[in-house]
VEXDREN-2710 file (C-alpha; in Angstrom, 1 decimal):
% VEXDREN-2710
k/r/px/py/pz
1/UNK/-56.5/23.1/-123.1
2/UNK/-56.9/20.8/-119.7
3/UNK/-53.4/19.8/-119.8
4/UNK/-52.4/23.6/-120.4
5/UNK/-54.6/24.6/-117.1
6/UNK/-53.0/22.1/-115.0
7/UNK/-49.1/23.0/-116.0
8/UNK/-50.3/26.7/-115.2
9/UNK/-51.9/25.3/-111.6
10/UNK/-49.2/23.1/-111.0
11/UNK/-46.6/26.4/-112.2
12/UNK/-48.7/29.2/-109.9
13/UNK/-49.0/26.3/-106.8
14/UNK/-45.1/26.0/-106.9
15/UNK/-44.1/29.5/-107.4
16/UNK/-46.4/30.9/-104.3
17/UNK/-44.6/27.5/-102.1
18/UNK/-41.4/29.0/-103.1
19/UNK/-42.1/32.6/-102.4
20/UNK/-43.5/31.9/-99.4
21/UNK/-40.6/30.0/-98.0
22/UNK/-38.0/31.8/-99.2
23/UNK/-39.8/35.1/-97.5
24/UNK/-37.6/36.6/-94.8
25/UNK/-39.9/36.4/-91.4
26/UNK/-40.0/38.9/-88.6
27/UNK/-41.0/37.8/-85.8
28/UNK/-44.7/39.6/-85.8
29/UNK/-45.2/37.8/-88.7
30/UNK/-44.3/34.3/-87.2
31/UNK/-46.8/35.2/-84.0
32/UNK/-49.7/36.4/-87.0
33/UNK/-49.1/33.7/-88.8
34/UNK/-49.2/30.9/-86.1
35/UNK/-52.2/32.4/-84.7
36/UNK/-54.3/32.2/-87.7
37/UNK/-53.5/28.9/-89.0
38/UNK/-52.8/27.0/-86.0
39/UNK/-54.6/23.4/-86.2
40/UNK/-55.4/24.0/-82.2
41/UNK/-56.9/27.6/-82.6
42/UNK/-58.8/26.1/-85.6
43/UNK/-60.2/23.4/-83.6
44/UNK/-61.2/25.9/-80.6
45/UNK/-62.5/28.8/-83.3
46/UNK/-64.9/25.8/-84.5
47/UNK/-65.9/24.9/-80.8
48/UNK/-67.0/28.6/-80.6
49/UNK/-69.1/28.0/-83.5
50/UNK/-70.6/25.2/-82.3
51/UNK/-71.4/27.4/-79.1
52/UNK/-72.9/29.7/-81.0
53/UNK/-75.4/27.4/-82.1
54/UNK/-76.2/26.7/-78.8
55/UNK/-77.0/30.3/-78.1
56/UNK/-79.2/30.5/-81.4
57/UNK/-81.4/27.0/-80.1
58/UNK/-81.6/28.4/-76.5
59/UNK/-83.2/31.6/-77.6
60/UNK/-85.6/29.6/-79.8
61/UNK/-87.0/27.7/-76.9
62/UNK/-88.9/31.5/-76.0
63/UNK/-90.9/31.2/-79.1
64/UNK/-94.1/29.0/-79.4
65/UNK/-94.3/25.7/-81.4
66/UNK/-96.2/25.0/-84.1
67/UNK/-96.7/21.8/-85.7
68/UNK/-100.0/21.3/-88.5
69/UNK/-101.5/17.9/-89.2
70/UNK/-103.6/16.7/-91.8
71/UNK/-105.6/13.2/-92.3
72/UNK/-106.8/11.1/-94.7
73/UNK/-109.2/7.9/-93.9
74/UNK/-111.5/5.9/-96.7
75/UNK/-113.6/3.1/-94.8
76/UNK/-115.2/0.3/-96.7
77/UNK/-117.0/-3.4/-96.0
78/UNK/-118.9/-1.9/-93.2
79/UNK/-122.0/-3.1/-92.2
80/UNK/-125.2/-1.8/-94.4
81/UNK/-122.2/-1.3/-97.3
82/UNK/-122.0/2.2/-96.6
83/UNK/-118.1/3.1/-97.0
84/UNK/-116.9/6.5/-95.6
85/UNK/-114.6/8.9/-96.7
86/UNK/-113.2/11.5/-94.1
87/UNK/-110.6/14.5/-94.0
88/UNK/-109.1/16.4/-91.4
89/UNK/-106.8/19.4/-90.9
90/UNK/-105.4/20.9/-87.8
91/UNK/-103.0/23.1/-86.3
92/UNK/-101.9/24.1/-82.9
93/UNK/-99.4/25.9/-81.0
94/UNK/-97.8/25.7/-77.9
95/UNK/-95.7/28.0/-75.7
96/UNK/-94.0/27.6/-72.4
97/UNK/-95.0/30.8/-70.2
98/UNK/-93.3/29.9/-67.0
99/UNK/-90.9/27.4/-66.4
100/UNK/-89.1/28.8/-62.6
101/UNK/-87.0/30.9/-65.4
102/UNK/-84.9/28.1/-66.9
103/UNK/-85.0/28.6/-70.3
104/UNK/-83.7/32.5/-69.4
105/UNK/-81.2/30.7/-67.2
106/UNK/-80.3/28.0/-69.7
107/UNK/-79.8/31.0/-72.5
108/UNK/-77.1/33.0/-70.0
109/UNK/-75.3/29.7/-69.5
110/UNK/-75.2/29.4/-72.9
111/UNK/-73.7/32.9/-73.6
112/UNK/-71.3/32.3/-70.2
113/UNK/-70.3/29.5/-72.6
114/UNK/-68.9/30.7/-75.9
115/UNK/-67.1/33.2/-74.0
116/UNK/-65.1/30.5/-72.1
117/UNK/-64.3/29.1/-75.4
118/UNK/-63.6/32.5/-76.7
119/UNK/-61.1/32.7/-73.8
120/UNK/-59.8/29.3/-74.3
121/UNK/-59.1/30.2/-77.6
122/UNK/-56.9/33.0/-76.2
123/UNK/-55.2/30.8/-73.9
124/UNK/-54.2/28.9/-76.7
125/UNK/-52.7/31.4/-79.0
126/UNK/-51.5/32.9/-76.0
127/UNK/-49.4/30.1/-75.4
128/UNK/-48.5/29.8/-79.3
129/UNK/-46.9/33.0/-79.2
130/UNK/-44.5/32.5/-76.4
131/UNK/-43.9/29.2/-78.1
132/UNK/-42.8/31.5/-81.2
133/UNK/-41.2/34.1/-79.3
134/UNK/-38.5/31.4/-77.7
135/UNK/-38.4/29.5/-81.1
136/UNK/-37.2/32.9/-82.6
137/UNK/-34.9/33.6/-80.2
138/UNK/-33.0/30.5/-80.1
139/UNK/-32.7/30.9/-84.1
140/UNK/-31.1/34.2/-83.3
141/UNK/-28.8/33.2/-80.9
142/UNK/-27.7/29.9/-83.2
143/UNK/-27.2/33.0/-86.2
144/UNK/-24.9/34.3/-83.3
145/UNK/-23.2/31.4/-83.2
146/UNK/-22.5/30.5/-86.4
147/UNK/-21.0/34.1/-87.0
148/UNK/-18.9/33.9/-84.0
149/UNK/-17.9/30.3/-85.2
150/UNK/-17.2/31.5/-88.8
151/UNK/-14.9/34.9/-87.3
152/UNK/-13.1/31.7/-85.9
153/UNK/-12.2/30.4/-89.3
154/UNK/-11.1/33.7/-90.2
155/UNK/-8.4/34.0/-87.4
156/UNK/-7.5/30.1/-88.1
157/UNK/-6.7/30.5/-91.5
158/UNK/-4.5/34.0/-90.7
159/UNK/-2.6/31.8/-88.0
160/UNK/-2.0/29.0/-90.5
161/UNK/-0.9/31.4/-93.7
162/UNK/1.3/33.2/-91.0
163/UNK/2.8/29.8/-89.5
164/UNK/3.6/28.2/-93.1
165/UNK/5.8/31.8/-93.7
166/UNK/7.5/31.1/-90.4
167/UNK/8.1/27.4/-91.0
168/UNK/9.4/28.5/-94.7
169/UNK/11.9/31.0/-93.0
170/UNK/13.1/28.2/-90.8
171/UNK/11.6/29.8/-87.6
172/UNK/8.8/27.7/-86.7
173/UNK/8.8/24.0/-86.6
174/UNK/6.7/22.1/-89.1
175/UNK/5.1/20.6/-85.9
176/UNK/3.7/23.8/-85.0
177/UNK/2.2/24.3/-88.3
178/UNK/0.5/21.0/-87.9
179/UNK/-0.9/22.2/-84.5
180/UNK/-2.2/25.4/-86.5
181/UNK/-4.1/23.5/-89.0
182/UNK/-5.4/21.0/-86.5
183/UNK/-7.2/24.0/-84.7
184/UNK/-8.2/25.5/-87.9
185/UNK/-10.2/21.9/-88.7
186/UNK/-11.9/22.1/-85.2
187/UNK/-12.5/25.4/-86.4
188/UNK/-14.5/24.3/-89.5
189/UNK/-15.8/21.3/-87.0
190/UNK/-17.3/23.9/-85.0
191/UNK/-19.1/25.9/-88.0
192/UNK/-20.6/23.0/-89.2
193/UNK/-21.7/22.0/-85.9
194/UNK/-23.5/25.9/-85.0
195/UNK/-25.1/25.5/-89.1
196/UNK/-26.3/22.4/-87.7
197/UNK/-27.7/23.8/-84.4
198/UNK/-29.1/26.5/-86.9
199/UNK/-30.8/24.4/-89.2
200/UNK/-32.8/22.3/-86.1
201/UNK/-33.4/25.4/-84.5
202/UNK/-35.4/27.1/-88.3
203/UNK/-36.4/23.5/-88.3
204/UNK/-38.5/23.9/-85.2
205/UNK/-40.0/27.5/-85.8
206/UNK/-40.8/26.2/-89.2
207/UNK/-43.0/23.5/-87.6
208/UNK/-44.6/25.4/-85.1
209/UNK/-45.6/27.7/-87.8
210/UNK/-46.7/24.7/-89.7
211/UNK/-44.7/25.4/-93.1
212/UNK/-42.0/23.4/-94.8
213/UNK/-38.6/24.5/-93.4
214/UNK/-37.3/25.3/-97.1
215/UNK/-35.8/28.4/-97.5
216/UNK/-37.4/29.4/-94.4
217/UNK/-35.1/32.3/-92.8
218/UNK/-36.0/35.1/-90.4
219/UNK/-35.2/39.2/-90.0
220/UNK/-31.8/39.6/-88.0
221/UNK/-32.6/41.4/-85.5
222/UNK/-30.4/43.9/-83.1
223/UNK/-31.0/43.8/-79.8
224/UNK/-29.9/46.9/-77.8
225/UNK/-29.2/45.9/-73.8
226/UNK/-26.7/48.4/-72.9
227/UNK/-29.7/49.1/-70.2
228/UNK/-31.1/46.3/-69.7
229/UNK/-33.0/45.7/-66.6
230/UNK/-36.0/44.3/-65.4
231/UNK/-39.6/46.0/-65.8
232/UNK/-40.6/45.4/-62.7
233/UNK/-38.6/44.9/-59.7
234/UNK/-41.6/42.7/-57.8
235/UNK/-43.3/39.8/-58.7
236/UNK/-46.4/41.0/-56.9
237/UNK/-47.3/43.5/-59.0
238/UNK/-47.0/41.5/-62.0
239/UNK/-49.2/38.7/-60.6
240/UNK/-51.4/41.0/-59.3
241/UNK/-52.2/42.5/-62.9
242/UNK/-51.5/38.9/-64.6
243/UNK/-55.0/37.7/-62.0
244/UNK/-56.9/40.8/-64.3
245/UNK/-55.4/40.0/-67.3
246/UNK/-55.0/35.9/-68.2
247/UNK/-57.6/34.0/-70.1
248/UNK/-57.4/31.3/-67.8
249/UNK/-58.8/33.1/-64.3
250/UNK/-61.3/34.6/-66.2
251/UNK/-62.4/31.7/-67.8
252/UNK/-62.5/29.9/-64.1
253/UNK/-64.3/32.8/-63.1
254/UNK/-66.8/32.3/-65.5
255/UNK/-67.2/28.3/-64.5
256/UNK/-68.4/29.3/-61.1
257/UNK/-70.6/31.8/-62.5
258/UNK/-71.8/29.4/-64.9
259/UNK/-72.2/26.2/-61.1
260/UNK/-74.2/29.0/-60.0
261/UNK/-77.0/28.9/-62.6
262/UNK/-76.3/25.0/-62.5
263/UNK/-77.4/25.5/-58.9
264/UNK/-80.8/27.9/-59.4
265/UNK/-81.8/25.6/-62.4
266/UNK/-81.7/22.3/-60.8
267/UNK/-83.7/24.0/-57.7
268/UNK/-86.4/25.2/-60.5
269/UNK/-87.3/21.1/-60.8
270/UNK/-89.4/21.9/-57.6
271/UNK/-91.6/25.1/-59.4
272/UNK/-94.8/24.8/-61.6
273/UNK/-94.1/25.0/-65.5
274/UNK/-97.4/27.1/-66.8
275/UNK/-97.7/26.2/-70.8
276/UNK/-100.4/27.7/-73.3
277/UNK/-101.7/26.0/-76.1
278/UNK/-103.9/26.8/-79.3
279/UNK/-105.5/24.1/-81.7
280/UNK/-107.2/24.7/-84.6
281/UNK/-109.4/22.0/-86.7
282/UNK/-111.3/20.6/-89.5
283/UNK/-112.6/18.2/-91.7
284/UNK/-114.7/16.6/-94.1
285/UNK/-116.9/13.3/-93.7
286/UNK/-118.3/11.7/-96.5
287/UNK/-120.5/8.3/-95.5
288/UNK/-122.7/8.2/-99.0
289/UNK/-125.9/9.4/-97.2
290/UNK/-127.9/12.1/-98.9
291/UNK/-128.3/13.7/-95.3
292/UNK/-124.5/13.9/-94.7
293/UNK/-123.5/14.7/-98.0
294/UNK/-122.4/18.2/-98.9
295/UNK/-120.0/20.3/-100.7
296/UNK/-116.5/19.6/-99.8
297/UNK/-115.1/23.3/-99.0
298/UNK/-118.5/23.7/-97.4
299/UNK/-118.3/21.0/-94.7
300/UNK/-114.5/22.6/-93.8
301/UNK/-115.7/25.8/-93.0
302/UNK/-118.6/24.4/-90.9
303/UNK/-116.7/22.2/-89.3
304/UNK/-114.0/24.1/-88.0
305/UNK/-113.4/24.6/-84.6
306/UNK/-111.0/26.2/-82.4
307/UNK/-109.6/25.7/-78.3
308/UNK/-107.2/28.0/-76.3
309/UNK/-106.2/26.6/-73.5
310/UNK/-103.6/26.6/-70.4
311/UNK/-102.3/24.0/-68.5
312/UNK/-100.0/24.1/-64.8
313/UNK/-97.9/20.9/-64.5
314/UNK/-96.9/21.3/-60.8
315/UNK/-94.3/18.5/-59.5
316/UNK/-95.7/16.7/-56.3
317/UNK/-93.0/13.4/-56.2
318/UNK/-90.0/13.0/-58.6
319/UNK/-88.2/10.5/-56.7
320/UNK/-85.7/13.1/-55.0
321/UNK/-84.8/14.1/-58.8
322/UNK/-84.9/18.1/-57.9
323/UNK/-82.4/17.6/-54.6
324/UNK/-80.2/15.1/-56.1
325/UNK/-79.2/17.4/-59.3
326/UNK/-79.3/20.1/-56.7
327/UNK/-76.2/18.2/-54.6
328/UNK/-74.3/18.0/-58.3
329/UNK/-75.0/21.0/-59.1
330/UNK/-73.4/22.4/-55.7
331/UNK/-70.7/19.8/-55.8
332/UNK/-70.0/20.8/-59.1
333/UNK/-69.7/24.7/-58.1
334/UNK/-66.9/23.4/-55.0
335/UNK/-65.1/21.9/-58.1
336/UNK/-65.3/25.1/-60.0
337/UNK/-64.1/27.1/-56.8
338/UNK/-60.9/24.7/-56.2
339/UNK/-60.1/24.9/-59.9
340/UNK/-59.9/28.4/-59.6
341/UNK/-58.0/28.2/-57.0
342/UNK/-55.8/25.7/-58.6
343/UNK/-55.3/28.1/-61.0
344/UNK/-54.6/31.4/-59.1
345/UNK/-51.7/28.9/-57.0
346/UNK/-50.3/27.7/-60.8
347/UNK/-50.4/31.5/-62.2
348/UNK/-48.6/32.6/-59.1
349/UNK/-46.0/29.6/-59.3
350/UNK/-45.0/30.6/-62.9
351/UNK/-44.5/34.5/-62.2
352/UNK/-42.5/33.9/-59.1
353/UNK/-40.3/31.3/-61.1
354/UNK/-40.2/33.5/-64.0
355/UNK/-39.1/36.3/-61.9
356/UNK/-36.6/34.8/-60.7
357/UNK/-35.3/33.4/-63.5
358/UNK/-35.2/36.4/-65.0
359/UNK/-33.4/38.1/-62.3
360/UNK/-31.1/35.1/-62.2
361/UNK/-30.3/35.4/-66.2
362/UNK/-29.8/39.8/-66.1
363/UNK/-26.9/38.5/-63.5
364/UNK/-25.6/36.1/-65.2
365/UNK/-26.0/38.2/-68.7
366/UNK/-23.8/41.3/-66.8
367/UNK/-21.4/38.8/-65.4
368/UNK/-20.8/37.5/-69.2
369/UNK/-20.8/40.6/-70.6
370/UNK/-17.8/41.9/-68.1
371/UNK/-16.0/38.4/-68.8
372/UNK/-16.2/38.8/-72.9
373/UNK/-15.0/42.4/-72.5
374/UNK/-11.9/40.6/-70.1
375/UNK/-11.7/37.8/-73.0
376/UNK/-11.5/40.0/-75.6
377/UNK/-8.8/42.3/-73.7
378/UNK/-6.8/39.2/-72.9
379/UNK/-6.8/37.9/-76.8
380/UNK/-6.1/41.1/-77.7
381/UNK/-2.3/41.2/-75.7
382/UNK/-2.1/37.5/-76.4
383/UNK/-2.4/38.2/-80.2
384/UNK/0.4/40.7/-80.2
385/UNK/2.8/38.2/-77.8
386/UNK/2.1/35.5/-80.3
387/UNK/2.8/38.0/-83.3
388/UNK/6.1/38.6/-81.1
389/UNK/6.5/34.9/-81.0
390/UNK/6.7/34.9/-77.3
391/UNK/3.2/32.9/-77.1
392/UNK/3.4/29.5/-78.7
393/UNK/0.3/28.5/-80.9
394/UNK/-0.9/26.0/-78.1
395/UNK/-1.5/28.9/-75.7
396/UNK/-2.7/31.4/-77.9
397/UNK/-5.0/28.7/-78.7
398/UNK/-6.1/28.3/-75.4
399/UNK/-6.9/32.1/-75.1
400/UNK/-8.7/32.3/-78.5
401/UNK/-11.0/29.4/-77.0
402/UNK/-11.6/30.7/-73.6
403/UNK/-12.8/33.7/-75.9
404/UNK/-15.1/32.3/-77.6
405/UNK/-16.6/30.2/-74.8
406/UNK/-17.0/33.7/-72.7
407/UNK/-18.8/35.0/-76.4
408/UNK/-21.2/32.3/-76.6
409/UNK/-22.4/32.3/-72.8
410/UNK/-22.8/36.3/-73.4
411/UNK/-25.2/35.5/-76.1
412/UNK/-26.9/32.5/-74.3
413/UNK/-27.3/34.9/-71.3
414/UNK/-28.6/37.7/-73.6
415/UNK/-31.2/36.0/-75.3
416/UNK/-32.3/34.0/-72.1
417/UNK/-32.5/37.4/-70.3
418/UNK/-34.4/38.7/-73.5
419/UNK/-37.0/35.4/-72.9
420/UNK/-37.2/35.8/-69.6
421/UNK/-38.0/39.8/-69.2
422/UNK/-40.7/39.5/-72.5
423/UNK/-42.6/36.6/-70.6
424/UNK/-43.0/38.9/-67.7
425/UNK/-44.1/41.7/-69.9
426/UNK/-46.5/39.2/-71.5
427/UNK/-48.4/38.5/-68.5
428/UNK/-48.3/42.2/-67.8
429/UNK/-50.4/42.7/-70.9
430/UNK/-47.8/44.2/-72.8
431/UNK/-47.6/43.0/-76.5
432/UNK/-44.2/41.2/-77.5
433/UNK/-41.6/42.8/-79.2
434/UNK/-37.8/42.7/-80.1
END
């Protein structure tokens, strides 16, 4: 029955494997699925955790402490040979009643905390989707590749079945058919190389997603630019609502808020902490004397006594402790401010260059599409001057090729405009998609 379990196990584990990776992926799936099990997001999902704990141990410090003793001594070889038995309880409690507000302080950093991680944690699948987005994109254009590569092999082998007629009808030299099947095996050269470019480029999105690249595929998708143009023709506006929007200001933000109470706690050093306190006691003495002897239960109840007290622990000298964590503390918050800073300057930096990379690419993707429209005009006359046999195989080679060269920079252009204009919209707040 144990052996029968396992082959079922081992059957179900390998079935759901090969589902999985033989599932067809769009590219919202990719970006869910690298968010959630991202080893990175993990790791900053658990720092949250850990945050949260911090939260939880910070609000305990409001509430009182209670601790409860009890004691047992038996005394013997004393003098006279009386020995002694005694027994004691006790409890008491203790509670901080004013502390120049640092505990309220050390709570709100606290809080400030976990959402800085929380925002970190966006930063980080932030960045994980853009990694996906470009991953995806370069599989598609390789797919384009590989289908412009394999139209190749089509035309190739046409070329070489109509050459071998010609050269059987004694009007074509053999030579040319040679020079026909030599293209037609750069041809084939050329389709393996694109599978290839194909197979690294699955290879990567596979990894990034963190699954075996087996059977991995994704959607074919058609992307419409017939109108393609920018979203925005300024890169002010889109910094302007990127500064509202990325994880990264706000999270800066938040570090100076968080230098600030850095600042007003290490000044609180210099104030009175005001503590109350509550005891509560008994016992039970036994010394074999008829005079102290009594009833157990009896001598705890008489013996029990209670105290309330309140104590003020004001700080005269602490060797400069108070003003040197004060000087961090500030030093600490100028950090915080230039890292801001630093961040505003980087966050600007990579909206500007993005801009204008993207303006660059929706050139250069008009001026390829106007010069595969001209390629594909050109191989179409050269086609029916080689049909004619006025265009040897050498130049109609030549045209065929400065076709496919103008097809492949469309696509590179297309796809690298595509890239360029969603990362804009991404740090415009607007979601990804194809």
């Amino acid at each position: 029955m144990k052996f029968i379990t396992t082959i079922i196990i081992a059957f179900l584990s390998v079935t759901i494997g090969y589902s999985q990776n033989n599932t067809i992926w769009s590219l919202e799936e990719c970006v869910s699925y690298a968010i959630e099990n991202n080893i990175s997001v993990k790791q900053s999902e658990l720092s949250s955790l850990l945050q949260e704990t911090e939260i939880t141990r910070a609000e305990m410090d409001f509430y009182p402490s209670v601790s409860g003793s009890a004691g047992l001594d038996y005394g013997f070889d004393k003098p006279l040979g009386k020995n002694s038995f005694n027994n004691s309880f006790g409890i008491s409690s203790r509670v901080t009643l004013y502390n120049g507000n640092r505990n309220k302080n050390i709570l709100k950093k606290a809080k400030k905390e976990l959402e800085i991680n929380k925002l970190n944690v966006q930063k980080i699948q932030d960045d994980i989707t853009l990694r996906v987005v470009n991953a995806y994109l370069t599989v598609l254009y390789n797919q384009e590749s590989v289908k412009i590569a394999k139209e190749q092999i089509k035309i190739g082998e046409n070329l070489v079945v109509r050459m071998k007629g010609l050269v059987e009808a004694g009007a074509k030299a053999r030579n040319d058919l040679f020079q026909v099947e030599a293209n037609l095996a750069t041809n084939e050269e050329n389709v393996v190389t694109a599978e290839n470019n194909l197979d690294l480029a699955l290879l990567n999105l596979s990894q990034i997603l963190q699954i075996s690249h087996k059977g991995f595929s994704v959607e074919d998708v058609t992307i419409n630019l017939e109108s393609a143009k920018l979203f925005y023709s300024d890169s002010e506006l889109i910094y302007s609502k990127a500064l509202s929007l990325r994880p990264e200001i706000e999270s800066a933000i938040m570090n100076i808020d968080n230098a600030d109470l850095d600042i007003i706690m290490a000044k609180s050093g210099m104030l009175p902490t005001v503590s109350a306190s509550y005891q509560f006691n008994t016992g039970f003495v036994d010394v074999q004397d008829a005079l102290f002897q009594s009833a157990y239960l009896k001598q705890l109840a008489d013996n029990r006594g209670q105290s309330v007290g309140v104590s003020v622990n004001i700080p005269i000298f602490d060797k400069f402790s108070t003003r040197t964590n004060t000087q961090r503390a500030r030093i600490q918050k100028e950090i915080a401010e230039y890292s801001l800073e630093n961040e505003k300057t980087n966050l600007r930096a990579t909206v500007e260059r993005a801009f204008i990379d993207a303006k660059t690419s929706l050139k250069t993707f008009e001026a390829t599409k106007k010069s595969v429209v001209a390629q594909e005009e050109a191989f179409r006359i050269a086609q029916e001057r080689y049909n004619l046999g006025v265009l040897t195989s050498f130049d109609f080679d030549q045209v065929r090729n400065q076709l496919v060269n103008a097809q492949s920079s469309f696509i590179r252009a297309k796809y690298n405009f595509v890239f360029r204009s969603k990362f804009l919209e991404f740090y415009s707040g607007i979601p990804i998609k194809l």
